[in-house]
Backbone bond lengths (Angstrom), bond angles and torsions (degrees), N, CA, C in turn:
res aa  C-N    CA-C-N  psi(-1)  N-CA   C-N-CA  omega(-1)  CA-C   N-CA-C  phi
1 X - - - 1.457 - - 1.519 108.82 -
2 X 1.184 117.71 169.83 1.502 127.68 -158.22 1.781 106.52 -123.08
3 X 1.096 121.12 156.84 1.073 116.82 -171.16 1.771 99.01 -80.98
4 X 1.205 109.60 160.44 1.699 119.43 -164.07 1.574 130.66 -176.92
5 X 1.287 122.11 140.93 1.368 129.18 -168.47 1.930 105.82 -72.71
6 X 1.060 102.61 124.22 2.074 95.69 161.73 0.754 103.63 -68.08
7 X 1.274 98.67 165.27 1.991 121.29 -169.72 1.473 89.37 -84.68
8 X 1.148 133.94 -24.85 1.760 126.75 -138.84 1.920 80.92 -118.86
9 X 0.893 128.44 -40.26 1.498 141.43 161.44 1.509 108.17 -39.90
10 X 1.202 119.46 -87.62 1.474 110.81 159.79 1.670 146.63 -56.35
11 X 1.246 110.09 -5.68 1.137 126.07 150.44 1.359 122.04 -74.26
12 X 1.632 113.53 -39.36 1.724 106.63 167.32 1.036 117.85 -81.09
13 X 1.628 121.63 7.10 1.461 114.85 -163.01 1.982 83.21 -109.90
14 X 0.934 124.92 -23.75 1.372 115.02 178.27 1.761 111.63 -105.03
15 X 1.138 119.49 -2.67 1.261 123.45 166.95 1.625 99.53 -81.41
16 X 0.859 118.52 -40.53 1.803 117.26 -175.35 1.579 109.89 94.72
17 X 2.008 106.51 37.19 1.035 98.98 163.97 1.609 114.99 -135.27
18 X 0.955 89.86 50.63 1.990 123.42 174.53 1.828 89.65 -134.87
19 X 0.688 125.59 115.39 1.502 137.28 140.66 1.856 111.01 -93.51
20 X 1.480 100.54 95.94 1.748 101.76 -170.80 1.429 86.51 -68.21
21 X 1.694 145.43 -63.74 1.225 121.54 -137.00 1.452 100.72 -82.05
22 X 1.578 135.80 -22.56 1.510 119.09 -143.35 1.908 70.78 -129.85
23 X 0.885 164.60 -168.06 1.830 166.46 -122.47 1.406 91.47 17.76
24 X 1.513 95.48 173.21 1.220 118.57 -170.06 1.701 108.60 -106.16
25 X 1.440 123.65 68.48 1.427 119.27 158.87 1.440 144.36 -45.81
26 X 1.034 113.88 119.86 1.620 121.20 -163.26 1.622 119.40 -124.96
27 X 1.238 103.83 145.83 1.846 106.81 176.46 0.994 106.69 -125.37
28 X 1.327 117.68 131.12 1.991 139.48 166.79 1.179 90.04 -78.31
29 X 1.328 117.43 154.35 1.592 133.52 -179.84 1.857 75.47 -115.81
30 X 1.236 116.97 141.26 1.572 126.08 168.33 1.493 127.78 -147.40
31 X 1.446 107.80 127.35 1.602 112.77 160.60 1.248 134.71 -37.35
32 X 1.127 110.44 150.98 1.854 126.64 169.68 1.485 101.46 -49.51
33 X 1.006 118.46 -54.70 1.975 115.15 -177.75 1.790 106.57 -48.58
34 X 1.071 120.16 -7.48 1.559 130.57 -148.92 1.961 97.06 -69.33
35 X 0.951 133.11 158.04 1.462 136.86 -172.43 1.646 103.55 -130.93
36 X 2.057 109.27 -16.94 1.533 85.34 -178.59 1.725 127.16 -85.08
37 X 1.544 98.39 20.90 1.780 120.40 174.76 1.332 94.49 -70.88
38 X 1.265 136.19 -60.30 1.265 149.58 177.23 1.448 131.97 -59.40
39 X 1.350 106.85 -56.40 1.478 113.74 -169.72 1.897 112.46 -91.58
40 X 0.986 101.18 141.74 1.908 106.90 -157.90 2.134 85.35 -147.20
41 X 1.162 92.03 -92.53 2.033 81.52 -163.99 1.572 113.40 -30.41
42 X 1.364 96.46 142.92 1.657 76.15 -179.27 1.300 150.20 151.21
43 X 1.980 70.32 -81.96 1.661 90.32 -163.01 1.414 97.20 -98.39
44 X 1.547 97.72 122.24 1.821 97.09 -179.18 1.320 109.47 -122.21
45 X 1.588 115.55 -3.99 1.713 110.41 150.33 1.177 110.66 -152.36
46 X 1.710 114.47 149.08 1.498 107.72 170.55 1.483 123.80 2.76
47 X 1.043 100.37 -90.52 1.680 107.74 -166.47 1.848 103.87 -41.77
48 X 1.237 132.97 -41.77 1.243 118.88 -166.16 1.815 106.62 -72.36
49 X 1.086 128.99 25.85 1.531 138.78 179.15 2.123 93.89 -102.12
50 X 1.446 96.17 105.99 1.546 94.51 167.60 1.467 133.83 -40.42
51 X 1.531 107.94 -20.87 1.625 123.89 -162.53 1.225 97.92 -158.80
52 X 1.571 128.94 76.06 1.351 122.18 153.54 1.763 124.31 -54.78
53 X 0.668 129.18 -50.41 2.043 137.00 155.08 1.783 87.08 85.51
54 X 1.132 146.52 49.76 1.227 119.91 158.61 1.682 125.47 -66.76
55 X 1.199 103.84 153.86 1.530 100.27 -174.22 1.723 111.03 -32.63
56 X 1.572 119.50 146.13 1.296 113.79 158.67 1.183 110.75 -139.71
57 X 1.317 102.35 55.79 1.716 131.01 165.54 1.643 92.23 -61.50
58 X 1.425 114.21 130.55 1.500 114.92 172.02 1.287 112.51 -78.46
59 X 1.456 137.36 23.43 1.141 150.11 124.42 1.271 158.42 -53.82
60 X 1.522 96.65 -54.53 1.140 144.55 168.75 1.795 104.81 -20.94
61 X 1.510 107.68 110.49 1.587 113.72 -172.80 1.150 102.48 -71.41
62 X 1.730 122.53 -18.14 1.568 86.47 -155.13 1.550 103.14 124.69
63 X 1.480 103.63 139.22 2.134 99.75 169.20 1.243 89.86 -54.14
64 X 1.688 86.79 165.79 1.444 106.03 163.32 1.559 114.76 -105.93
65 X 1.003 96.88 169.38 1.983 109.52 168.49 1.386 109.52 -93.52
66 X 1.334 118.31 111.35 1.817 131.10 175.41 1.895 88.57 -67.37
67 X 1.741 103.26 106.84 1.747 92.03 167.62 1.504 111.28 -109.29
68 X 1.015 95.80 162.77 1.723 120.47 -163.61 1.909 131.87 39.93
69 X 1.776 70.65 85.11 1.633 87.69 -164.07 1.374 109.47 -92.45
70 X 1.444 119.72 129.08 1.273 129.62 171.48 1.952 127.36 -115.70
71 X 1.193 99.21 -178.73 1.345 98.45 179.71 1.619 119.45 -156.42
72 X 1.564 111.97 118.93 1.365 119.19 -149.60 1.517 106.84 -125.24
73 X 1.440 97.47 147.77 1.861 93.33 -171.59 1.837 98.76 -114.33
74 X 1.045 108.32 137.01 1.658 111.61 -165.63 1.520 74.51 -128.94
75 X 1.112 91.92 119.47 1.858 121.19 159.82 1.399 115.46 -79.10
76 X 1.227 117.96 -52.29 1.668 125.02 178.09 1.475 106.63 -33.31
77 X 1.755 106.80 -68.43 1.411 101.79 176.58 1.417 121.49 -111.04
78 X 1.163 112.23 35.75 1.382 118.57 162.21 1.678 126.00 58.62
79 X 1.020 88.24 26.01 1.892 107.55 168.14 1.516 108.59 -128.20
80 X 1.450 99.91 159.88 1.035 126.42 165.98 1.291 106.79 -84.84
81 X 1.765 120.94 173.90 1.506 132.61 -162.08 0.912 116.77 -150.34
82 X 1.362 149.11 122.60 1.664 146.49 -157.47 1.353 99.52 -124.20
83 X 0.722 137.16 86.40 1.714 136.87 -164.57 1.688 121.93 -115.30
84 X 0.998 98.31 143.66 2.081 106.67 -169.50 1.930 82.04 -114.30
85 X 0.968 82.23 154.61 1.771 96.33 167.43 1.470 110.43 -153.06
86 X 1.141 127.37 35.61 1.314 126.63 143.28 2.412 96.52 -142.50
87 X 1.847 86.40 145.77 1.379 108.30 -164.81 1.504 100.99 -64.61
88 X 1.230 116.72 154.55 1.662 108.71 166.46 1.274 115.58 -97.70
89 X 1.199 114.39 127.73 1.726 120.99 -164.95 1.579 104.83 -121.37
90 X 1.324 123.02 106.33 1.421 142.55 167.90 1.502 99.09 -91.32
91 X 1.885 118.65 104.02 1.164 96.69 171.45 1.529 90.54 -129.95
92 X 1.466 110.91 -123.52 1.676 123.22 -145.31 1.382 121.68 -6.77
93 X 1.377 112.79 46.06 1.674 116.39 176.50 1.914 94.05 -88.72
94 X 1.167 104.64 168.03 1.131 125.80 -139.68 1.727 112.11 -115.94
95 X 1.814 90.70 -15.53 1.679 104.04 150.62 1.937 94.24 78.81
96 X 1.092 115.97 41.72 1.783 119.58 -164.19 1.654 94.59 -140.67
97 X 1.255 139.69 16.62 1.890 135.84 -165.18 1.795 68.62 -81.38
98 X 1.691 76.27 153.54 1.686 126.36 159.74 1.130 102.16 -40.14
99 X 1.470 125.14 -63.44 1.510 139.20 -143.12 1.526 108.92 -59.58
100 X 1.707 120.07 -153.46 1.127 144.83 156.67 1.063 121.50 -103.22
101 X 1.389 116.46 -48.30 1.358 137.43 -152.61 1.713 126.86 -158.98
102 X 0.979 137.81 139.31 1.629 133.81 -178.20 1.318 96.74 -101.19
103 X 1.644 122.46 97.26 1.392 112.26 161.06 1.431 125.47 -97.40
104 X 0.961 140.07 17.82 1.329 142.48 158.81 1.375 130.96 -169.85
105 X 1.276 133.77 -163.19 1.997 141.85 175.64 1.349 86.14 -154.35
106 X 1.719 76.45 133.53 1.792 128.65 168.92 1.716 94.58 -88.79
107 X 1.371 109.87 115.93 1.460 135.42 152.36 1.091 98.59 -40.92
108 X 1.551 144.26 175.88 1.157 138.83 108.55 1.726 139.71 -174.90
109 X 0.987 131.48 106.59 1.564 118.27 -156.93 1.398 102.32 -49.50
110 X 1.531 114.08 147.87 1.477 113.59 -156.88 2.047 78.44 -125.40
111 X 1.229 107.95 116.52 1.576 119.85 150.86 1.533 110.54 -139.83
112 X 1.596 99.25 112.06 1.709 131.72 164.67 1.342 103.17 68.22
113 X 1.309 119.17 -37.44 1.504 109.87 -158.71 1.758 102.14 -163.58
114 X 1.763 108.53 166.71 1.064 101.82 173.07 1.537 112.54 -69.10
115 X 1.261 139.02 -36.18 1.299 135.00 -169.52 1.789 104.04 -76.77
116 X 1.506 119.20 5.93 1.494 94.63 174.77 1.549 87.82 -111.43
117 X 1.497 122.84 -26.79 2.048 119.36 -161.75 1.892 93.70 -61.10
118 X 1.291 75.09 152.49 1.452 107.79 153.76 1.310 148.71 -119.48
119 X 1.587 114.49 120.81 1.624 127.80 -174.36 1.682 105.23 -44.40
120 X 1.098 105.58 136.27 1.329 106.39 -169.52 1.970 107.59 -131.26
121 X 1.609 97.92 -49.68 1.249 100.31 163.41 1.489 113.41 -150.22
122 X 1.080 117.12 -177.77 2.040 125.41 165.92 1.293 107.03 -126.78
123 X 1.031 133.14 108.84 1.081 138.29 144.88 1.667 129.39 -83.16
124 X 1.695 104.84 126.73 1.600 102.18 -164.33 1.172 86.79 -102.18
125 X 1.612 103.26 159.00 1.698 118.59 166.16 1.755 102.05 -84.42
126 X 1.190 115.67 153.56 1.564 152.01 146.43 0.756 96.53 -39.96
127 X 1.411 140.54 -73.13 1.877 131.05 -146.23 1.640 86.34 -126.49
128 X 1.324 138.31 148.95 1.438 114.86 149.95 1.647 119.97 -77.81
129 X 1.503 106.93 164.23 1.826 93.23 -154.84 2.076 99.51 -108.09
130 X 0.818 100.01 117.65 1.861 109.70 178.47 1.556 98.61 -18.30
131 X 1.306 122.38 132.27 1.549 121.76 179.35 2.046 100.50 -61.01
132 X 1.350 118.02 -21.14 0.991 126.18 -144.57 1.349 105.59 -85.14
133 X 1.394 105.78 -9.27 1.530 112.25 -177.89 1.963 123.71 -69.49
134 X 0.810 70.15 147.66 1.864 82.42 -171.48 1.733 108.42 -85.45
135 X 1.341 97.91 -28.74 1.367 87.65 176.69 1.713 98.70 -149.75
136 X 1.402 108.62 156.03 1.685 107.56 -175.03 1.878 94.61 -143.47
137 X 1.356 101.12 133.81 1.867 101.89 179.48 1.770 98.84 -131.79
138 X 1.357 96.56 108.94 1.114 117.62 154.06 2.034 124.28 -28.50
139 X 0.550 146.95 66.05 1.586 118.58 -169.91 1.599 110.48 -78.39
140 X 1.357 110.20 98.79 1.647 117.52 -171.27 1.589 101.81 -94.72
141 X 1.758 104.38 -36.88 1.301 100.72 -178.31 1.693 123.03 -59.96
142 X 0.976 100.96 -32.03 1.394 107.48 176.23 2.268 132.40 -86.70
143 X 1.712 75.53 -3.83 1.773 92.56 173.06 1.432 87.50 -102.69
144 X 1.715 105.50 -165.14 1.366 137.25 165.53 1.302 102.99 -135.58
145 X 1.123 118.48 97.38 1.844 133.33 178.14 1.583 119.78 -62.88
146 X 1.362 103.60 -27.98 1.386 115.45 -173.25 1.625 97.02 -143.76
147 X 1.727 112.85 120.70 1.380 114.82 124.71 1.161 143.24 -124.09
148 X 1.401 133.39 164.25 1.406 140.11 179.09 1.503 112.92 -102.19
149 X 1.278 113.82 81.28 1.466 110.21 176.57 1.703 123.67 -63.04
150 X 0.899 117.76 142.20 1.907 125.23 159.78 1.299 95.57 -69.98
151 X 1.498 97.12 136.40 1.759 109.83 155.68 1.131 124.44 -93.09
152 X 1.344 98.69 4.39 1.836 102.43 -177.65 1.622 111.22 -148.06
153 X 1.309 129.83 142.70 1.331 107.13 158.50 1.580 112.41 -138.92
154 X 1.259 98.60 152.21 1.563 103.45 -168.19 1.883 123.93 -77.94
């Protein structure tokens, strides 16, 4: 599967109930067993994903917080830009998860709990990363995780 926007993600992001720069954005570090590569209709919070798989490295801090989130309008190509500029870094885990492999991070606005956040995006890894790793860094600052394309331009 490919990295990709939720339906329920972009709907809060154009309803105006995603605030990308000022909410609290968050990334799950997640296993190969993981279902939110797959599952999109739907899912309108955490919990409704059959197989969330976050790391269960007996280490494992915890999502992280995506900091200093912005949002940019590029005229050239006619999208908008949701952009993090610092990387997300899941480290001193202990390299011991269930899994095989860490293939991707769950986007997601984080309120109180998994049954209130919201899926926002998936991002897949390039290589999948050895469960065994001690530390895994995202580089978000240097992608674009989220765009909002125009279907039209004048």
């Amino acid at each position: 599967m490919a990295s990709f926007v939720y339906n329920e993600g972009g709907r809060g992001i154009a309803a105006l109930e995603i605030d990308w720069d000022n909410d609290t954005i968050k990334g799950a570090l997640l296993m190969n067993t993981t279902t939110c590569d797959t599952e999109n209709d739907a899912m309108t919070f955490l919990s409704s994903f059959a197989t969330l798989a976050r790391s269960d490295d007996s280490t494992y801090a915890g999502d992280v917080t995506l900091a200093t989130n912005s949002t940019d309008k590029v005229d050239a190509s006619n999208r908008t830009e949701l952009r993090v500029s610092v990387d997300a870094v899941f480290s001193g885990m202990a390299g011991d998860g269930s899994g095989t492999t860490y293939d991707g991070m769950l986007i997601y606005k984080f309120v109180t709990n998994d049954a209130a956040s919201i899926p926002i995006a998936y991002i897949e890894f390039t290589t999948p990363i050895a469960i065994a790793a001690t530390s895994v860094t995202v580089p978000v600052s240097t992608t674009v995780p989220i765009l909002v394309n125009s279907t039209s331009a004048p």
